[in-house]
N, CA and C atoms of all chains as a GROMACS GRO file, in nm:
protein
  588
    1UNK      N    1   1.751   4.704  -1.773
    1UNK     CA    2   1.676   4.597  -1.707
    1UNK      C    3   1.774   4.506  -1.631
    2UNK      N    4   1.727   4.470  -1.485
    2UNK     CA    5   1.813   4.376  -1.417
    2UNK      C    6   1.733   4.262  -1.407
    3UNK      N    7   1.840   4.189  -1.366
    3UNK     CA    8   1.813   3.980  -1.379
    3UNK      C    9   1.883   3.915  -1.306
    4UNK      N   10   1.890   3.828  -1.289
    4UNK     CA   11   1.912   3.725  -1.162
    4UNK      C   12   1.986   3.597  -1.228
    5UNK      N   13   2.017   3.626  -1.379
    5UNK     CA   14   2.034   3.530  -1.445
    5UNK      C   15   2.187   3.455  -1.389
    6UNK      N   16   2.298   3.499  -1.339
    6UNK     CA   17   2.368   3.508  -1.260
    6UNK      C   18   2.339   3.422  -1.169
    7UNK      N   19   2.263   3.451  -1.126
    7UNK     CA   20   2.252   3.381  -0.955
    7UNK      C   21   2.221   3.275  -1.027
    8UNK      N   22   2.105   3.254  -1.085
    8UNK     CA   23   1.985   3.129  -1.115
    8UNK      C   24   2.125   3.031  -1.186
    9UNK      N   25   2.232   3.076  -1.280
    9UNK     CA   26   2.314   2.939  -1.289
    9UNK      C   27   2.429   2.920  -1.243
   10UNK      N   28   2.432   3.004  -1.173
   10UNK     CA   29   2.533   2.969  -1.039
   10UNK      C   30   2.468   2.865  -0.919
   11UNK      N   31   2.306   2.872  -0.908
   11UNK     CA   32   2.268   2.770  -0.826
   11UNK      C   33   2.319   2.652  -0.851
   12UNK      N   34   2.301   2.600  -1.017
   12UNK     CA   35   2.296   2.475  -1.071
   12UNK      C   36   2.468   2.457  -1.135
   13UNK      N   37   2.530   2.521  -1.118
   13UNK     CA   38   2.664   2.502  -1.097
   13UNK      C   39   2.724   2.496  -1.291
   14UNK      N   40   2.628   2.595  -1.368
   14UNK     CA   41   2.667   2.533  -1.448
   14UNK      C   42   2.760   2.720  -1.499
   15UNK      N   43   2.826   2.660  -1.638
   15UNK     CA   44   2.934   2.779  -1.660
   15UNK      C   45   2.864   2.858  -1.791
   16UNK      N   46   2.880   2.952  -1.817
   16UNK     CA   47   2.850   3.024  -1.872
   16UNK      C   48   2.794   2.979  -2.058
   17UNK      N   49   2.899   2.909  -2.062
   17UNK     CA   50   2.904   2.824  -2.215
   17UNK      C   51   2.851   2.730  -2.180
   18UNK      N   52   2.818   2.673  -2.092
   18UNK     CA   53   2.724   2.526  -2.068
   18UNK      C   54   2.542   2.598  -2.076
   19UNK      N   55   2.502   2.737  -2.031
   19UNK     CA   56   2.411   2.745  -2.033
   19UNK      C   57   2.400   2.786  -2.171
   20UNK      N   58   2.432   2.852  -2.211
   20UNK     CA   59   2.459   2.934  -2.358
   20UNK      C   60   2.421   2.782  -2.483
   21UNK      N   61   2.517   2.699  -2.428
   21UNK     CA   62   2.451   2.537  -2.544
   21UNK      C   63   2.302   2.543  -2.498
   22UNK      N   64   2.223   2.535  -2.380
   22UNK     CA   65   2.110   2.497  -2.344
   22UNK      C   66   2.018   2.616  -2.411
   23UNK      N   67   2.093   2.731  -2.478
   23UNK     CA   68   1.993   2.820  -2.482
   23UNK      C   69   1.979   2.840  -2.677
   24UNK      N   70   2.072   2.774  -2.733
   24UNK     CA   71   2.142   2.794  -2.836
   24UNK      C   72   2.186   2.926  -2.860
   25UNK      N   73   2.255   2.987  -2.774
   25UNK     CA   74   2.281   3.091  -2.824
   25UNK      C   75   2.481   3.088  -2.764
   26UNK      N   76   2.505   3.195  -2.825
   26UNK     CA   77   2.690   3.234  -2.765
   26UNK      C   78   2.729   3.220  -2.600
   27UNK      N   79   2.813   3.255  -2.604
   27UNK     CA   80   2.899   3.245  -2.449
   27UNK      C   81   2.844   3.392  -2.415
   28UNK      N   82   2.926   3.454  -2.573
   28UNK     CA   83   2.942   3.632  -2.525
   28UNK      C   84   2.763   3.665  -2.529
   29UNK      N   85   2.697   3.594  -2.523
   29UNK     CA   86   2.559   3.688  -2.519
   29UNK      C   87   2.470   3.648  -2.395
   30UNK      N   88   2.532   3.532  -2.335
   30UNK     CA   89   2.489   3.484  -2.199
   30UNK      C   90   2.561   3.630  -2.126
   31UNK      N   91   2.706   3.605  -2.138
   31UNK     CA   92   2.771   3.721  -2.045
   31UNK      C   93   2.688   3.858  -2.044
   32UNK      N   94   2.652   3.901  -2.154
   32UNK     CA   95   2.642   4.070  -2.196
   32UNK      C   96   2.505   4.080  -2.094
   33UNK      N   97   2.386   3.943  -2.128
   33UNK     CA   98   2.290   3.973  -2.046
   33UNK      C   99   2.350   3.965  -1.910
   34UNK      N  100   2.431   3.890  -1.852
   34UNK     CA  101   2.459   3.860  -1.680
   34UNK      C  102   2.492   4.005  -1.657
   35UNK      N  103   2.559   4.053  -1.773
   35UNK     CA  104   2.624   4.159  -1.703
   35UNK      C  105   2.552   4.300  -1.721
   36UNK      N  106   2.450   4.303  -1.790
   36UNK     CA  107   2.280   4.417  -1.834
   36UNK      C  108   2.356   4.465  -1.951
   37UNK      N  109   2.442   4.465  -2.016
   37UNK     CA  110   2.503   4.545  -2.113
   37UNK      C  111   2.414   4.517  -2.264
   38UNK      N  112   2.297   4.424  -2.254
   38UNK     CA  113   2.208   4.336  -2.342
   38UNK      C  114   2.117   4.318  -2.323
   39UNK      N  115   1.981   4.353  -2.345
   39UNK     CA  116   1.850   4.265  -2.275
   39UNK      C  117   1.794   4.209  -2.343
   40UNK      N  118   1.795   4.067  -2.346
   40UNK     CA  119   1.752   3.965  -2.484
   40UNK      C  120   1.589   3.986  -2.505
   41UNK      N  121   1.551   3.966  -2.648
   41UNK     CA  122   1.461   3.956  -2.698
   41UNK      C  123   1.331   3.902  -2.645
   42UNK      N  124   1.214   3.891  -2.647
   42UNK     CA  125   1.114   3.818  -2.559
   42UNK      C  126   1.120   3.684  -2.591
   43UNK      N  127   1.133   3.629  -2.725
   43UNK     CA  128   1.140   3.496  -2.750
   43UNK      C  129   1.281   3.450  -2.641
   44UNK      N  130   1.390   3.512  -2.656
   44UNK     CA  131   1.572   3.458  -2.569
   44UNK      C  132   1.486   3.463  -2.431
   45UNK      N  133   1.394   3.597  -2.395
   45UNK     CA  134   1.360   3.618  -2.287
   45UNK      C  135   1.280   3.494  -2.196
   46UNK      N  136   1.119   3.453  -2.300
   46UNK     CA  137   1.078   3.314  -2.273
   46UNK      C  138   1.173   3.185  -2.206
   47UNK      N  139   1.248   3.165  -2.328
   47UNK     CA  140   1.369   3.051  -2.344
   47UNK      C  141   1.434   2.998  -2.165
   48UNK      N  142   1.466   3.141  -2.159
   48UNK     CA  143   1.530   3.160  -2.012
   48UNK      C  144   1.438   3.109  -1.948
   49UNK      N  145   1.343   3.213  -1.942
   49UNK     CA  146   1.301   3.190  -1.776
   49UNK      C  147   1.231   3.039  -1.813
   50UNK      N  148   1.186   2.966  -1.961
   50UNK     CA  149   1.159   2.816  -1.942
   50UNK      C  150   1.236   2.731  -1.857
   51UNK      N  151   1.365   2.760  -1.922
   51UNK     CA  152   1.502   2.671  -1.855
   51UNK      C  153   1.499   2.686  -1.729
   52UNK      N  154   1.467   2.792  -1.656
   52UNK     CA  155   1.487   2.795  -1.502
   52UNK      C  156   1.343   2.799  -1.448
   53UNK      N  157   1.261   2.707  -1.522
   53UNK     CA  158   1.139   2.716  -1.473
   53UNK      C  159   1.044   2.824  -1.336
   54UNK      N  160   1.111   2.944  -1.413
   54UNK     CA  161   1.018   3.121  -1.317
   54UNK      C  162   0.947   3.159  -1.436
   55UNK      N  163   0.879   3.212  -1.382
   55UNK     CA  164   0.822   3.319  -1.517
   55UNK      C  165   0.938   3.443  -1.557
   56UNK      N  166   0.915   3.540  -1.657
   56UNK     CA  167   1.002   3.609  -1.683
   56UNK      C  168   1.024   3.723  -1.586
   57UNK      N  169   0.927   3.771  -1.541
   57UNK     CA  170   0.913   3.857  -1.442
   57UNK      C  171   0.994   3.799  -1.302
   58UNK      N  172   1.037   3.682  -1.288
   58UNK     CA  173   1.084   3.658  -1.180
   58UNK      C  174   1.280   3.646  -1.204
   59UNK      N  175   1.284   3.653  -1.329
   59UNK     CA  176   1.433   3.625  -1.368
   59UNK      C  177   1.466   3.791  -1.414
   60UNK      N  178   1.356   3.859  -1.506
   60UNK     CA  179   1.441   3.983  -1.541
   60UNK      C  180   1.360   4.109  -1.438
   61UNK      N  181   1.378   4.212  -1.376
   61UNK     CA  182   1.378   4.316  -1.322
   61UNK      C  183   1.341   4.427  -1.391
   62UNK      N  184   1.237   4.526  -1.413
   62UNK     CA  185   1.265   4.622  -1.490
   62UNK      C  186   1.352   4.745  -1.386
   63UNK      N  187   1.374   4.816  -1.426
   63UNK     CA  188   1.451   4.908  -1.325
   63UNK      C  189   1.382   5.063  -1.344
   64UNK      N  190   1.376   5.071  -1.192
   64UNK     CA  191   1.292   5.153  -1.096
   64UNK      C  192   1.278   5.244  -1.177
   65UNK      N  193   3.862   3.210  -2.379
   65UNK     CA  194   3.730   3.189  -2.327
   65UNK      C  195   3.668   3.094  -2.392
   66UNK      N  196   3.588   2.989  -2.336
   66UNK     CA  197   3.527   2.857  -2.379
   66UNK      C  198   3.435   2.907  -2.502
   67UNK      N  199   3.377   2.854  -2.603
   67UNK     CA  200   3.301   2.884  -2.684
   67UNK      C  201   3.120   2.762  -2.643
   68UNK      N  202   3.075   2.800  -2.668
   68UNK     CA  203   2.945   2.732  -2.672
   68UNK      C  204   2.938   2.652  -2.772
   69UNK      N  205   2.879   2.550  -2.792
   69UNK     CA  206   2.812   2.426  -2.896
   69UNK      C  207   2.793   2.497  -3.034
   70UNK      N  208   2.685   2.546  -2.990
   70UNK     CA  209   2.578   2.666  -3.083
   70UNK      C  210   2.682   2.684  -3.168
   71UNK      N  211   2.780   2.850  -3.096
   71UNK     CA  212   2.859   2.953  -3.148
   71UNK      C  213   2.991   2.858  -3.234
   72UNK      N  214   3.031   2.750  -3.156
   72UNK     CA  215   3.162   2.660  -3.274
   72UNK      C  216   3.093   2.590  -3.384
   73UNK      N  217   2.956   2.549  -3.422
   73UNK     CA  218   2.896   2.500  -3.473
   73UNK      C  219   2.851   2.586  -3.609
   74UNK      N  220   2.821   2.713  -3.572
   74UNK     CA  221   2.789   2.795  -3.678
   74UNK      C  222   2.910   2.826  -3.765
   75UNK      N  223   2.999   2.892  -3.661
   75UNK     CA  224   3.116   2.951  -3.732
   75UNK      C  225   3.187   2.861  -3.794
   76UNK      N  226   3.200   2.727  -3.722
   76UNK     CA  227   3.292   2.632  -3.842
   76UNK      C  228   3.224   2.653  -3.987
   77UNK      N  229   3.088   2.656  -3.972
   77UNK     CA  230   2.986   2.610  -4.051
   77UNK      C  231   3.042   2.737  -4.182
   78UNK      N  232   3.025   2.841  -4.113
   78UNK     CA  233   3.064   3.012  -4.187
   78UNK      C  234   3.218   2.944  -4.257
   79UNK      N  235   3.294   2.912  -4.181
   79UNK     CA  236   3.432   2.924  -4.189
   79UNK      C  237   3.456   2.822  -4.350
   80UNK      N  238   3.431   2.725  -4.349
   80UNK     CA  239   3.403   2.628  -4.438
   80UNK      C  240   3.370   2.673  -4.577
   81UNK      N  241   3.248   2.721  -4.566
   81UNK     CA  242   3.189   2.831  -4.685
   81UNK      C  243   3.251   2.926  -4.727
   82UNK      N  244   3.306   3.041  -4.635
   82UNK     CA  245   3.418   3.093  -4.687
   82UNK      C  246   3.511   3.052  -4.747
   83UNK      N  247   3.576   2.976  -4.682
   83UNK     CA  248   3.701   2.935  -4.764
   83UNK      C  249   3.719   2.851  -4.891
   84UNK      N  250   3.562   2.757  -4.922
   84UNK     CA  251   3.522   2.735  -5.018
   84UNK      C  252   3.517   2.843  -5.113
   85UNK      N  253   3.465   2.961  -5.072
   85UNK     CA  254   3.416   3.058  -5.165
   85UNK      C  255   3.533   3.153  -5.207
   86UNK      N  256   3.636   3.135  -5.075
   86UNK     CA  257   3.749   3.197  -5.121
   86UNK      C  258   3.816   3.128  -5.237
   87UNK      N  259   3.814   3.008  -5.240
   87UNK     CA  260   3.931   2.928  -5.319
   87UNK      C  261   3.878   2.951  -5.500
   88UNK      N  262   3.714   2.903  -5.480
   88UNK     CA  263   3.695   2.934  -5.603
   88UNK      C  264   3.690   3.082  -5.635
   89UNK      N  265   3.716   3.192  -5.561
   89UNK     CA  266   3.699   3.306  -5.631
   89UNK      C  267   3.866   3.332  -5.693
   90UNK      N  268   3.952   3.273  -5.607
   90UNK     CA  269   4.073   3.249  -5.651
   90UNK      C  270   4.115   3.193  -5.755
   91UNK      N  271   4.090   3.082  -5.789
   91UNK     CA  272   4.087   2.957  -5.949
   91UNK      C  273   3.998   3.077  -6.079
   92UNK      N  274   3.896   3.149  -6.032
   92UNK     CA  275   3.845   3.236  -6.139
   92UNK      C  276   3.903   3.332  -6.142
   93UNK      N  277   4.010   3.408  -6.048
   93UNK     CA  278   4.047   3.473  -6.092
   93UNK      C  279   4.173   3.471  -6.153
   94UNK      N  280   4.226   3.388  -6.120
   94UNK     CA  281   4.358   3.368  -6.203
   94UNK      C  282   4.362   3.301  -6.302
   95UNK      N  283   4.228   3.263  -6.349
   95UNK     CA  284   4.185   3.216  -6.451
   95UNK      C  285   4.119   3.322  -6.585
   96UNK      N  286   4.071   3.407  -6.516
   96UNK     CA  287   4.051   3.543  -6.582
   96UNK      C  288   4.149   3.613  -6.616
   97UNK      N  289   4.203   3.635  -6.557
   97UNK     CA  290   4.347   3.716  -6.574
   97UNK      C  291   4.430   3.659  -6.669
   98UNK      N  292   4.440   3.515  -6.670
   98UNK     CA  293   4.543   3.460  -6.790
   98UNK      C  294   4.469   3.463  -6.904
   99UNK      N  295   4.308   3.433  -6.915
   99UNK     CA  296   4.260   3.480  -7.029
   99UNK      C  297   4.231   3.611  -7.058
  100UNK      N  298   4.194   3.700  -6.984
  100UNK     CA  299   4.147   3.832  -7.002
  100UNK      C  300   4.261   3.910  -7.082
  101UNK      N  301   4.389   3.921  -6.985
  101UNK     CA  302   4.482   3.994  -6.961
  101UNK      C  303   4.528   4.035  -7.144
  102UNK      N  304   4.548   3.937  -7.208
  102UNK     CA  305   4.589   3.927  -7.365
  102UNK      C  306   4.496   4.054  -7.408
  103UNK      N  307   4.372   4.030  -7.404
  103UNK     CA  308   4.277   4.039  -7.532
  103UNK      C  309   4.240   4.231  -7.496
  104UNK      N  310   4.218   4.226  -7.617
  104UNK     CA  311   4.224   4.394  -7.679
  104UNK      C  312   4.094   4.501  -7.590
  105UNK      N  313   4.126   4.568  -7.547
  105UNK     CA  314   3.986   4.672  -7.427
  105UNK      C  315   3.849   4.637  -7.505
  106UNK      N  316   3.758   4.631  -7.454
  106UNK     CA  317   3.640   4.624  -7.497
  106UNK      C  318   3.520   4.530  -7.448
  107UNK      N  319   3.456   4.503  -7.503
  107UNK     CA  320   3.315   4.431  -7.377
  107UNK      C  321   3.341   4.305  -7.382
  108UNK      N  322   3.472   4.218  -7.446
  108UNK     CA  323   3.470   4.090  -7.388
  108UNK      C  324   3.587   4.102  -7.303
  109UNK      N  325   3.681   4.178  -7.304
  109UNK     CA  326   3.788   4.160  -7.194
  109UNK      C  327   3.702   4.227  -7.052
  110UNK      N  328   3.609   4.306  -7.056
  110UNK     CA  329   3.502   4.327  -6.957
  110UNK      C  330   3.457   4.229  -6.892
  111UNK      N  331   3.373   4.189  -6.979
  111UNK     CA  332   3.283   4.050  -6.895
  111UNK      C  333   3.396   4.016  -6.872
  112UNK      N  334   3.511   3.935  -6.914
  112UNK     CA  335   3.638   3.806  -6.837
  112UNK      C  336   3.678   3.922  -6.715
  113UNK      N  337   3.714   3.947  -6.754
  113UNK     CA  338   3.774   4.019  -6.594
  113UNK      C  339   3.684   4.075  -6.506
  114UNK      N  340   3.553   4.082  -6.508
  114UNK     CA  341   3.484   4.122  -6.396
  114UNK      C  342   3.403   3.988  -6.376
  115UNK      N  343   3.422   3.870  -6.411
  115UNK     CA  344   3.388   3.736  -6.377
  115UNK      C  345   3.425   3.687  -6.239
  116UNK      N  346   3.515   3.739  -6.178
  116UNK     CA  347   3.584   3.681  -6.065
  116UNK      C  348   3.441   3.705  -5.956
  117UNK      N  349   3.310   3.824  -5.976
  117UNK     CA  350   3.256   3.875  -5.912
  117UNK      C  351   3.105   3.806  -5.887
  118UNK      N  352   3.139   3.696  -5.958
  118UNK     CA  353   3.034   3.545  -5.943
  118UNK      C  354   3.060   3.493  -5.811
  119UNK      N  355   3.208   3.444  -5.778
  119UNK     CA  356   3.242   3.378  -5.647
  119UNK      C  357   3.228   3.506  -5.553
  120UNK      N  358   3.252   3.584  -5.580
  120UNK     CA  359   3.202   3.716  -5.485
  120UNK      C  360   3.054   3.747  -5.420
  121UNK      N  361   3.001   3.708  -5.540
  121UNK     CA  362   2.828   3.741  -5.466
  121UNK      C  363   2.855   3.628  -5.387
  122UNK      N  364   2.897   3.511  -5.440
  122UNK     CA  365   2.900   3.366  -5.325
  122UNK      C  366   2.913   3.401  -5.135
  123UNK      N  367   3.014   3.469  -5.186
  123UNK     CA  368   3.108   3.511  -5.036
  123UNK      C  369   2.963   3.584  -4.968
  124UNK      N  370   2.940   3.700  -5.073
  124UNK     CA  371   2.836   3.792  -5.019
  124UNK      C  372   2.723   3.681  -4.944
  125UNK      N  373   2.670   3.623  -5.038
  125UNK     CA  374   2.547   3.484  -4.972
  125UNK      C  375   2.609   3.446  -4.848
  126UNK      N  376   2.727   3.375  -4.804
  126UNK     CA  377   2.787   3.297  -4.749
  126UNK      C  378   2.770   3.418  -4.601
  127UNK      N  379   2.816   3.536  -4.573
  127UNK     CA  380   2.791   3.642  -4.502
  127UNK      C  381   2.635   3.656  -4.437
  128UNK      N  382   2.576   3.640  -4.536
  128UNK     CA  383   2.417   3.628  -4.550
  128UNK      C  384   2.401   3.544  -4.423
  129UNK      N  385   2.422   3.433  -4.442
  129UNK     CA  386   2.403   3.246  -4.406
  129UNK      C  387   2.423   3.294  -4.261
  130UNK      N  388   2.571   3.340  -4.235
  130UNK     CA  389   2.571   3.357  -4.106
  130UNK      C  390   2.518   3.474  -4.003
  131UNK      N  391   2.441   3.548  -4.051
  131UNK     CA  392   2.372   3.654  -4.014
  131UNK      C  393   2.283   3.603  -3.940
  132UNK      N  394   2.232   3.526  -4.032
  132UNK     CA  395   2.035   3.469  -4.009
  132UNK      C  396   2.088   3.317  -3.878
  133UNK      N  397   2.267   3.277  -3.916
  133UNK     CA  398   2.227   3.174  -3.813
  133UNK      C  399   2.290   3.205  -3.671
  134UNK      N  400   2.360   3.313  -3.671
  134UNK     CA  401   2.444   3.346  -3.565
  134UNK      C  402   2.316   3.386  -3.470
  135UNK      N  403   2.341   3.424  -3.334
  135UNK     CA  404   2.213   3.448  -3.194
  135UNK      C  405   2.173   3.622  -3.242
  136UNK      N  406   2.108   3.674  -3.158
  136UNK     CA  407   2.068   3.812  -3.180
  136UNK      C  408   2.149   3.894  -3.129
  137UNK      N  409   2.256   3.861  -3.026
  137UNK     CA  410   2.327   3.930  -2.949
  137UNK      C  411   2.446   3.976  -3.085
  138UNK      N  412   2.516   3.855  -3.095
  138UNK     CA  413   2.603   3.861  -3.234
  138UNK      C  414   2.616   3.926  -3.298
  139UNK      N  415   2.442   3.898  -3.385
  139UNK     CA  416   2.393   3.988  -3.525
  139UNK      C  417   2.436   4.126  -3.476
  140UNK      N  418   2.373   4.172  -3.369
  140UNK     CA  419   2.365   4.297  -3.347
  140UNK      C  420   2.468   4.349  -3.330
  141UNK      N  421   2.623   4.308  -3.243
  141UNK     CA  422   2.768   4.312  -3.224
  141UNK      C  423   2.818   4.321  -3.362
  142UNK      N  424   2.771   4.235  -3.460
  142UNK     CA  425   2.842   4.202  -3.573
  142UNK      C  426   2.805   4.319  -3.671
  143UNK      N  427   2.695   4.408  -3.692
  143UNK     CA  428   2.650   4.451  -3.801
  143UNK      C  429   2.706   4.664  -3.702
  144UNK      N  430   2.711   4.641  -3.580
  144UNK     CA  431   2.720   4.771  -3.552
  144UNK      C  432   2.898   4.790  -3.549
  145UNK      N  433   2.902   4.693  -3.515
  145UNK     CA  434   3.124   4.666  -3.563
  145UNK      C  435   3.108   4.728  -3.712
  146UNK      N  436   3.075   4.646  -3.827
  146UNK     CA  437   3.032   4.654  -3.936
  146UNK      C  438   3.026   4.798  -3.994
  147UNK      N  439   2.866   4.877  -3.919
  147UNK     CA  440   2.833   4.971  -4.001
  147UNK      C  441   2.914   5.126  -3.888
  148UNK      N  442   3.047   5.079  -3.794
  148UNK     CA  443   3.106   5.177  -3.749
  148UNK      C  444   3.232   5.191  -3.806
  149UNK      N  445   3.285   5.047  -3.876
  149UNK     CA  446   3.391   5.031  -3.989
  149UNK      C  447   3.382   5.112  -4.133
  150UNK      N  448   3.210   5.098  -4.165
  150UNK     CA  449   3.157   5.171  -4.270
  150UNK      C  450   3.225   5.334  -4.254
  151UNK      N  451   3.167   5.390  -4.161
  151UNK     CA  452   3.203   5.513  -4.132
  151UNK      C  453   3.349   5.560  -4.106
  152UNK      N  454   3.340   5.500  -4.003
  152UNK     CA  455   3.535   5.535  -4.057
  152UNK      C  456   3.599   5.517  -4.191
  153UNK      N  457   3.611   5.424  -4.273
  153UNK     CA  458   3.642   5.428  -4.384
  153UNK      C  459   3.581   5.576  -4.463
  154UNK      N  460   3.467   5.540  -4.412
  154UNK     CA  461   3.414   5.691  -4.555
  154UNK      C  462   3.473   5.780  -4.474
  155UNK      N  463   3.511   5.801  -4.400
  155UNK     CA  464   3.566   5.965  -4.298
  155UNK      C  465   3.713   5.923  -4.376
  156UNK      N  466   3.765   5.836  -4.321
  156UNK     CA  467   3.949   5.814  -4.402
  156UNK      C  468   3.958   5.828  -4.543
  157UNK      N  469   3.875   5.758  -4.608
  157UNK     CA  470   3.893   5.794  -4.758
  157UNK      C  471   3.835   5.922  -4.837
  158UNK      N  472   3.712   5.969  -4.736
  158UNK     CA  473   3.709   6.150  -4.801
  158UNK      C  474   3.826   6.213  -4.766
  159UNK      N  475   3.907   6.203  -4.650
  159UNK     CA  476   3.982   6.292  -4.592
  159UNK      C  477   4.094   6.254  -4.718
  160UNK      N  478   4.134   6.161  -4.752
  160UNK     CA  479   4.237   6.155  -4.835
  160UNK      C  480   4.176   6.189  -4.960
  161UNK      N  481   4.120   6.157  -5.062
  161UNK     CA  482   4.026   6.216  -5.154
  161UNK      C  483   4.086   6.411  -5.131
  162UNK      N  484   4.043   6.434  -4.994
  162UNK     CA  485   4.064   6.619  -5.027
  162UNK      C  486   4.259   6.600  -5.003
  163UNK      N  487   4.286   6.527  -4.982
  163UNK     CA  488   4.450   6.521  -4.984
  163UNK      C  489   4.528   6.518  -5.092
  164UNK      N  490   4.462   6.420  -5.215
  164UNK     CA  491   4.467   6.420  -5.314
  164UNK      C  492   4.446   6.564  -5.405
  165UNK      N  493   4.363   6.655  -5.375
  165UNK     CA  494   4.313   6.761  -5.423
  165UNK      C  495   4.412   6.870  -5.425
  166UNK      N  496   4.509   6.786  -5.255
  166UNK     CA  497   4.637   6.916  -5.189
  166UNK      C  498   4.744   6.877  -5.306
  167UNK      N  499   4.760   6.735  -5.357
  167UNK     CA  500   4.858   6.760  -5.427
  167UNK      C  501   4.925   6.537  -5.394
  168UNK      N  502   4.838   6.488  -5.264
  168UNK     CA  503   4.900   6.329  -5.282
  168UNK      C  504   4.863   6.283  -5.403
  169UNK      N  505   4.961   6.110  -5.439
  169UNK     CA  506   4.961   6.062  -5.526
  169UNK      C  507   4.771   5.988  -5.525
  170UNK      N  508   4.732   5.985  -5.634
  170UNK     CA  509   4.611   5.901  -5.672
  170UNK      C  510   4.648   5.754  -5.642
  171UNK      N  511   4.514   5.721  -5.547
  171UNK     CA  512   4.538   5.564  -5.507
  171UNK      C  513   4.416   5.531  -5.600
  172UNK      N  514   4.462   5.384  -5.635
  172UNK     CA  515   4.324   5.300  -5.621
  172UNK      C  516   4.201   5.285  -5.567
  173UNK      N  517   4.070   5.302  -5.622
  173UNK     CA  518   3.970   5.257  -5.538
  173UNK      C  519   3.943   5.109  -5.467
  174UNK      N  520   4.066   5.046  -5.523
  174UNK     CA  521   4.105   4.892  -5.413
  174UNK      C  522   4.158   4.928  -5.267
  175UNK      N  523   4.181   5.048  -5.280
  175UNK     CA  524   4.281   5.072  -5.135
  175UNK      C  525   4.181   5.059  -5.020
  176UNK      N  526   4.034   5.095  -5.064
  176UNK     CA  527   3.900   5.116  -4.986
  176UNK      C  528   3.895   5.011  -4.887
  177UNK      N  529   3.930   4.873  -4.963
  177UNK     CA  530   3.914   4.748  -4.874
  177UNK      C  531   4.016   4.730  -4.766
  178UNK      N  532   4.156   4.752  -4.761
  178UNK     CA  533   4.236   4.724  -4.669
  178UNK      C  534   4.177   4.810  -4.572
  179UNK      N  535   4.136   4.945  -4.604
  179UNK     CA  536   4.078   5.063  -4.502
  179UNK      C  537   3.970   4.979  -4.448
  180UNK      N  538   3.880   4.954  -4.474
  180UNK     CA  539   3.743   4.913  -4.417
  180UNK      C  540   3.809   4.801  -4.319
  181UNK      N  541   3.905   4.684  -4.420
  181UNK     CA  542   3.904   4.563  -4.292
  181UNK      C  543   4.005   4.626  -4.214
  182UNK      N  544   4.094   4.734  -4.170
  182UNK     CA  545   4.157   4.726  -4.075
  182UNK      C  546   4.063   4.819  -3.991
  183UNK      N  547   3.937   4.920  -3.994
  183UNK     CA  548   3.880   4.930  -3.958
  183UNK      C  549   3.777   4.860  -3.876
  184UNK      N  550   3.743   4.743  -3.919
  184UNK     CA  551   3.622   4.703  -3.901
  184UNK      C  552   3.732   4.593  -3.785
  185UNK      N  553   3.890   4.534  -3.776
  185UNK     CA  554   3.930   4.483  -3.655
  185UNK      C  555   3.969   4.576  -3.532
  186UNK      N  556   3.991   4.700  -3.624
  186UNK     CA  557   3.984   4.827  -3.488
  186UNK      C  558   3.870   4.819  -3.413
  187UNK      N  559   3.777   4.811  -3.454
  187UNK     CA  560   3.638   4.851  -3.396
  187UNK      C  561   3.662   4.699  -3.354
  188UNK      N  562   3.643   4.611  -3.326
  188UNK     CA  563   3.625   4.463  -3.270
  188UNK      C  564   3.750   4.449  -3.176
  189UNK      N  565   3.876   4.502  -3.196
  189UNK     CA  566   3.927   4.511  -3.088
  189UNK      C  567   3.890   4.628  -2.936
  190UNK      N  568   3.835   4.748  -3.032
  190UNK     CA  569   3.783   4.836  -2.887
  190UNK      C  570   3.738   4.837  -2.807
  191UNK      N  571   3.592   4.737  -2.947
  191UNK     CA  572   3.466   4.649  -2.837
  191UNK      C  573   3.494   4.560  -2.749
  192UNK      N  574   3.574   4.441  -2.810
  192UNK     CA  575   3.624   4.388  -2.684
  192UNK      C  576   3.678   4.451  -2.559
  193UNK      N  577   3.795   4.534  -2.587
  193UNK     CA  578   3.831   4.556  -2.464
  193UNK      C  579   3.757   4.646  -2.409
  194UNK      N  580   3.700   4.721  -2.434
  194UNK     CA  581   3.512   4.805  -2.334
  194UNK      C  582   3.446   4.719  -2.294
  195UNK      N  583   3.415   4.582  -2.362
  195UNK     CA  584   3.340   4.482  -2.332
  195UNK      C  585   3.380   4.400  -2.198
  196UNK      N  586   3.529   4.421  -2.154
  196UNK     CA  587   3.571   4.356  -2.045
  196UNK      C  588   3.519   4.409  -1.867
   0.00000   0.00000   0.00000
């Protein structure tokens, strides 16, 4: 599954461990999702796309 | 690499408990040992010397604690490190087991643990660096 999660906190300028506090979760599990090596849970999944106020469908991708 | 709020928050939290749990499993055991060690084989030098395994379940709980508070990404990093350490060990220690059979000296079934934890930082170093 792909995501945009990347882009979306790169808009707001924030770093990887700054979103990771907002999400309560790790550094390394922000990364694993930026990088698809992870696709968080539906509850982590919710969480997200709350914080960046999209629905989930607009932050994660399923792939083709 | 920076750590998150969350992730320094838990682990101090882990870290603390451990070492609590280490210290007293330490004070019981060298406390066992100076009493145990004297007294003649049989079911009270038993119970004293397998007492040390009170602060042990502790540790075990304490492992617990941080399971349930660490993120899902973690858990999941943490328990497949874990149960790939498992396996190697049982592959290293059958293989020596039939070595023993060829004719090596008999080890301890304590030796199990140094195997598992240098296993289980093999596997956490691999992951990392695949992880890069």
């Amino acid at each position: 599954m792909k995501n945009i999660l990347r882009e979306l906190r790169a808009e707001r300028g924030w770093s990887q461990a700054e979103l990771a506090d907002q999400l309560k979760v790790s550094r390394q599990t922000v990364n694993a999702i930026e990088t698809g090596r992870y696709d968080p849970s539906l509850p982590l999944a919710f969480a997200i796309s709350r914080l960046f106020r999209k629905s989930i469908e607009e932050v994660f991708l399923a792939d083709p | 690499m920076e750590k998150s709020s969350h992730e320094r928050k838990v682990f101090s939290r882990y870290n603390a408990e451990l070492f609590g749990a280490l210290i007293l499993y330490g004070i019981v055991l060298t406390i066992t040992i100076y009493v145990g060690e004297p007294l003649k084989n049989g079911l009270e030098k038993t119970l004293i010397l397998i007492t040390p395994m009170g602060p042990f379940l502790l540790m075990i709980w304490v492992i617990v604690r941080l399971l349930r508070r660490v993120d899902e990404y973690l858990r999941l990093t943490i328990l497949e490190n874990v149960s790939i350490a498992a396996a190697v060990t049982a592959a290293t220690t059958f293989t020596y087991g039939f070595m023993e059979n060829a004719g090596y000296p008999r080890v301890s079934m304590f030796a199990v643990w140094p195997v598992m934890g240098a296993a289980w930082i093999l596997v956490g170093v691999i992951r990392c660096a695949l992880d890069r």
